[in-house]
Z-matrix of the N, CA and C atoms (Angstrom, degrees):
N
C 1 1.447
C 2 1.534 1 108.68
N 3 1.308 2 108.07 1 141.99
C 4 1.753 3 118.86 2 -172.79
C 5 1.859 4 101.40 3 -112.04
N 6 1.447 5 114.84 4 112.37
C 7 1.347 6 86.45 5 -169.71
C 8 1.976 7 93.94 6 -105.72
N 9 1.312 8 122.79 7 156.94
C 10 1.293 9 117.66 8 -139.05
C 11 2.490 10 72.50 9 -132.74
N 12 1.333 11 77.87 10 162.44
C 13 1.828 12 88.29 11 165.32
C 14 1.998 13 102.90 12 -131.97
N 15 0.935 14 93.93 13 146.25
C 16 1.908 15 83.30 14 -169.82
C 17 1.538 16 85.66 15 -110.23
N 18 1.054 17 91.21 16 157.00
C 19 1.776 18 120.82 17 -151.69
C 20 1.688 19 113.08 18 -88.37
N 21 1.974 20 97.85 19 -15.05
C 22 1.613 21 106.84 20 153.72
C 23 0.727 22 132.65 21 -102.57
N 24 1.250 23 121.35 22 -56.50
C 25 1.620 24 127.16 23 -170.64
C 26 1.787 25 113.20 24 -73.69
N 27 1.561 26 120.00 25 -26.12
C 28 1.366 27 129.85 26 -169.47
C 29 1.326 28 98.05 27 87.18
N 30 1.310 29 151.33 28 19.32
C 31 1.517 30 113.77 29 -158.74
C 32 2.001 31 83.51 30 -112.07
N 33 1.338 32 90.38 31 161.95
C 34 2.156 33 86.65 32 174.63
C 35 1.837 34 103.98 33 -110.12
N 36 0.710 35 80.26 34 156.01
C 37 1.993 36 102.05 35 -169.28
C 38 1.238 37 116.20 36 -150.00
N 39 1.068 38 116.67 37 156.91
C 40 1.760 39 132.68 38 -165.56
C 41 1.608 40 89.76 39 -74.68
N 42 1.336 41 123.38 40 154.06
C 43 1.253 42 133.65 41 150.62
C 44 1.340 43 131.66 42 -56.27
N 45 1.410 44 112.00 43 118.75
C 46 1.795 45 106.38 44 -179.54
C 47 1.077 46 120.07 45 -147.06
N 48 0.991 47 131.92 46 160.06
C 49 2.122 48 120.43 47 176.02
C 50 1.884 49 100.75 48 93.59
N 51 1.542 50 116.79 49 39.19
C 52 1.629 51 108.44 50 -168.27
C 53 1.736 52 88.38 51 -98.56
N 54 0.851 53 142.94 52 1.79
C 55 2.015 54 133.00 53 157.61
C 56 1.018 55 92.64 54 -67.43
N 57 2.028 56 87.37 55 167.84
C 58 1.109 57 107.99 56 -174.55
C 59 2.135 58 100.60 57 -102.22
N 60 1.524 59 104.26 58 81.31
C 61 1.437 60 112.22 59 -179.68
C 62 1.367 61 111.83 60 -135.00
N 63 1.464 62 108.21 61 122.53
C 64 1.688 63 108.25 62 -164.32
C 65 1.688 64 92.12 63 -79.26
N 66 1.062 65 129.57 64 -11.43
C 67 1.395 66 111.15 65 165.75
C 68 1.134 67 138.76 66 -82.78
N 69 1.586 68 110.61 67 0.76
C 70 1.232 69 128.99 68 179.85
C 71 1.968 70 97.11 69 -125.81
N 72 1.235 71 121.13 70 58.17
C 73 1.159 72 92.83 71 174.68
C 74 2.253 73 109.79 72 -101.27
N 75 1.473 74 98.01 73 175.75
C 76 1.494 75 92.06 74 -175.15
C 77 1.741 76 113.21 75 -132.65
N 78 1.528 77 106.30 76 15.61
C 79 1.601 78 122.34 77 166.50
C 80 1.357 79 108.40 78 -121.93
N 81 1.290 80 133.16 79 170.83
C 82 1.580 81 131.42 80 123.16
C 83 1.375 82 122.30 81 -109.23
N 84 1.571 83 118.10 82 151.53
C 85 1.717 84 82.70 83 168.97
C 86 1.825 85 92.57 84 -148.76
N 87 1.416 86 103.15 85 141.41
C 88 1.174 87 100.84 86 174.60
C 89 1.362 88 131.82 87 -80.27
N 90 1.719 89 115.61 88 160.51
C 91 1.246 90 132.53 89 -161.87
C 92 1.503 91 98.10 90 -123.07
N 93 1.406 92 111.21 91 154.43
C 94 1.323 93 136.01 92 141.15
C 95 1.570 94 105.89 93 -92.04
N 96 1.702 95 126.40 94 165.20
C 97 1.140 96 125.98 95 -170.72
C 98 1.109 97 106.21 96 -144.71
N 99 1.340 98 166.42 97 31.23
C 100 1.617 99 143.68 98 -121.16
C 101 1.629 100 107.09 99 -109.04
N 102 1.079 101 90.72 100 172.56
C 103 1.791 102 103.80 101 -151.39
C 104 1.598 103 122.70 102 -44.03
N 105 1.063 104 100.40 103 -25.97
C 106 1.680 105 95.67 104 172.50
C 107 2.160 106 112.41 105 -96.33
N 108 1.604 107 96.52 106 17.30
C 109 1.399 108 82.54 107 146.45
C 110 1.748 109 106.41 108 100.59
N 111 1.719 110 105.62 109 -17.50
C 112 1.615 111 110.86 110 -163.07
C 113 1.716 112 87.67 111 -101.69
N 114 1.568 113 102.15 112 167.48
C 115 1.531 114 95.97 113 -159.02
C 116 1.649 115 98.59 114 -136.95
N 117 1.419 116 121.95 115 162.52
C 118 1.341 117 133.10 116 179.45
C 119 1.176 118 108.34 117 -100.28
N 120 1.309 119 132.75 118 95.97
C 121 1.791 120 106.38 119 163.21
C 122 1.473 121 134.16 120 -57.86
N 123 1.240 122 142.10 121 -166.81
C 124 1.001 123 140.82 122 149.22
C 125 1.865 124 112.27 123 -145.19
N 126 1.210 125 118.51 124 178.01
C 127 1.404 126 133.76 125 166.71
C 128 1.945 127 107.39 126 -31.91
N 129 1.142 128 108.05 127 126.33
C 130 1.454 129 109.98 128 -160.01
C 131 1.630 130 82.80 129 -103.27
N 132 1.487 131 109.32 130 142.06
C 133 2.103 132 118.07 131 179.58
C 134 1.445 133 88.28 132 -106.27
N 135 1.145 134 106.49 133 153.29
C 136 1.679 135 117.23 134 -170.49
C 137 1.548 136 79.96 135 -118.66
N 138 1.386 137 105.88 136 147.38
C 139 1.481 138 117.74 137 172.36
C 140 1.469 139 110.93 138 -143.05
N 141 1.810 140 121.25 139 138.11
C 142 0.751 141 105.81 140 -171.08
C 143 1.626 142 112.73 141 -78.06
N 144 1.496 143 110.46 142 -158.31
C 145 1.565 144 103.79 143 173.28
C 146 1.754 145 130.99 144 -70.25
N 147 1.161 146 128.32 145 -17.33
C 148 1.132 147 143.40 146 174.65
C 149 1.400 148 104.95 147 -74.41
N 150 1.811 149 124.18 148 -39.88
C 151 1.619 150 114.50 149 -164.74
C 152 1.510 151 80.07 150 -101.91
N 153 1.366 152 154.46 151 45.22
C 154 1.031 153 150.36 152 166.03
C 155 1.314 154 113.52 153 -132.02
N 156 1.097 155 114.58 154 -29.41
C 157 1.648 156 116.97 155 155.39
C 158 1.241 157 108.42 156 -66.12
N 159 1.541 158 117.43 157 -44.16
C 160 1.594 159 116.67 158 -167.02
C 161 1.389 160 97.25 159 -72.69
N 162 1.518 161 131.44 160 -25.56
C 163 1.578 162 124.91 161 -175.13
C 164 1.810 163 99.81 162 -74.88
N 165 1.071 164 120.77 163 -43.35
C 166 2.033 165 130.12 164 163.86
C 167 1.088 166 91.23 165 -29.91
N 168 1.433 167 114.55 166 -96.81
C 169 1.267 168 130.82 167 -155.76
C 170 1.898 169 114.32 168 -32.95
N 171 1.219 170 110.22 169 -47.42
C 172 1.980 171 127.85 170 -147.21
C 173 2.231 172 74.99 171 -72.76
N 174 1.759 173 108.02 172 -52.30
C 175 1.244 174 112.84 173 175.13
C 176 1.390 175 122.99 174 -32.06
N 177 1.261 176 108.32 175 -63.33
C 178 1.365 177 116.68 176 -175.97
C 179 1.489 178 122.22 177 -92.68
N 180 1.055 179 126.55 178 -27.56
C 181 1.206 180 120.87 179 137.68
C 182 1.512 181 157.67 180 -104.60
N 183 1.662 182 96.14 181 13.82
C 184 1.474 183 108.46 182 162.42
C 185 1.918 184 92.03 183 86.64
N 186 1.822 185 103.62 184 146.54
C 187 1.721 186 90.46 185 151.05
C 188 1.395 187 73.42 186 161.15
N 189 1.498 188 102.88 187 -154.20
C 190 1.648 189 101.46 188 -156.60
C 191 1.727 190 107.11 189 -111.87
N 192 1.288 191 106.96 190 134.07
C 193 1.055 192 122.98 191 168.50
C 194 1.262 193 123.15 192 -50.28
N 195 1.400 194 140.96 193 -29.00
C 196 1.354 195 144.02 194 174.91
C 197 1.447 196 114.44 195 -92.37
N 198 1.720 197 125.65 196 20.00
C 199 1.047 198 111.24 197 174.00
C 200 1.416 199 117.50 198 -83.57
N 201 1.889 200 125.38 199 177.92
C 202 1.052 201 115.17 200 -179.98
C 203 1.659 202 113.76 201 -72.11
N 204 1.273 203 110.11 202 150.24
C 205 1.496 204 104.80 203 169.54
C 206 1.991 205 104.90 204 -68.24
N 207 1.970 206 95.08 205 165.21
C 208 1.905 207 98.85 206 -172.66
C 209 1.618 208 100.65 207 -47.09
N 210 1.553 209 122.41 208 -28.74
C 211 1.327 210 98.34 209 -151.56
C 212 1.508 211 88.83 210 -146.33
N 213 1.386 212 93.23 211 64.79
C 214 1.648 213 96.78 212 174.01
C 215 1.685 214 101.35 213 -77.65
N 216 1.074 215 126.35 214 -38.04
C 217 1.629 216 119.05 215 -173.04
C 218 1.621 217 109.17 216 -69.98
N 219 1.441 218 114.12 217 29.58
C 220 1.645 219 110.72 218 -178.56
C 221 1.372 220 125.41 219 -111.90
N 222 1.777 221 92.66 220 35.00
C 223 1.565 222 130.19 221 -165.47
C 224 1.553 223 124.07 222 23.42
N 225 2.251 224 102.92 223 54.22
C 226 1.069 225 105.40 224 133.07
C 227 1.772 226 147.92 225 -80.48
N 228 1.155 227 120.20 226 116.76
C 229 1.421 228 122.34 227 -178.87
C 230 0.952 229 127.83 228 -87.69
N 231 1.501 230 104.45 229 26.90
C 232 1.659 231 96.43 230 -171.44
C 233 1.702 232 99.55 231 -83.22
N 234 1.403 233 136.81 232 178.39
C 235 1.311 234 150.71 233 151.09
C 236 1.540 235 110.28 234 -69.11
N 237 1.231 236 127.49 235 119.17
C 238 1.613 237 120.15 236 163.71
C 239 1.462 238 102.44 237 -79.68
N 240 1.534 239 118.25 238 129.96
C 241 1.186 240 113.68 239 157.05
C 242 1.843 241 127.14 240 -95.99
């Protein structure tokens, strides 16, 4: 067992989502993109399964970025940036 800490909420969880299936993924990580198409990565946030549904969900139906994550009271302190 791999136990993982997700990078919003603080809470730690077993590892899951290791295929290669964008519907199952278990990081995000942001990009730069610029005009001819080639891209920047950056530092990938591991999230567990609850702030990864909530990252689905905000996708497909839009909503606000500054809400609390499902399990913000699971005394993570980190800052989301």
């Amino acid at each position: 067992m791999t136990a993982k800490k997700c990078d919003r909420c603080g809470a730690y969880y077993e590892l899951y989502g290791v295929w290669n299936n964008a519907k199952k993924c278990n990081a995000i990580m942001p990009v730069n993109i610029d005009g001819q198409g080639k891209y920047y990565q950056h530092t990938p946030y591991d999230l567990c399964p609850e702030c990864m549904a909530a990252l689905y969900k905000f996708m497909q139906e839009g909503g606000n970025l500054n809400e609390q994550g499902p399990r913000a009271d699971a005394g993570g302190s980190e800052q989301r940036a």
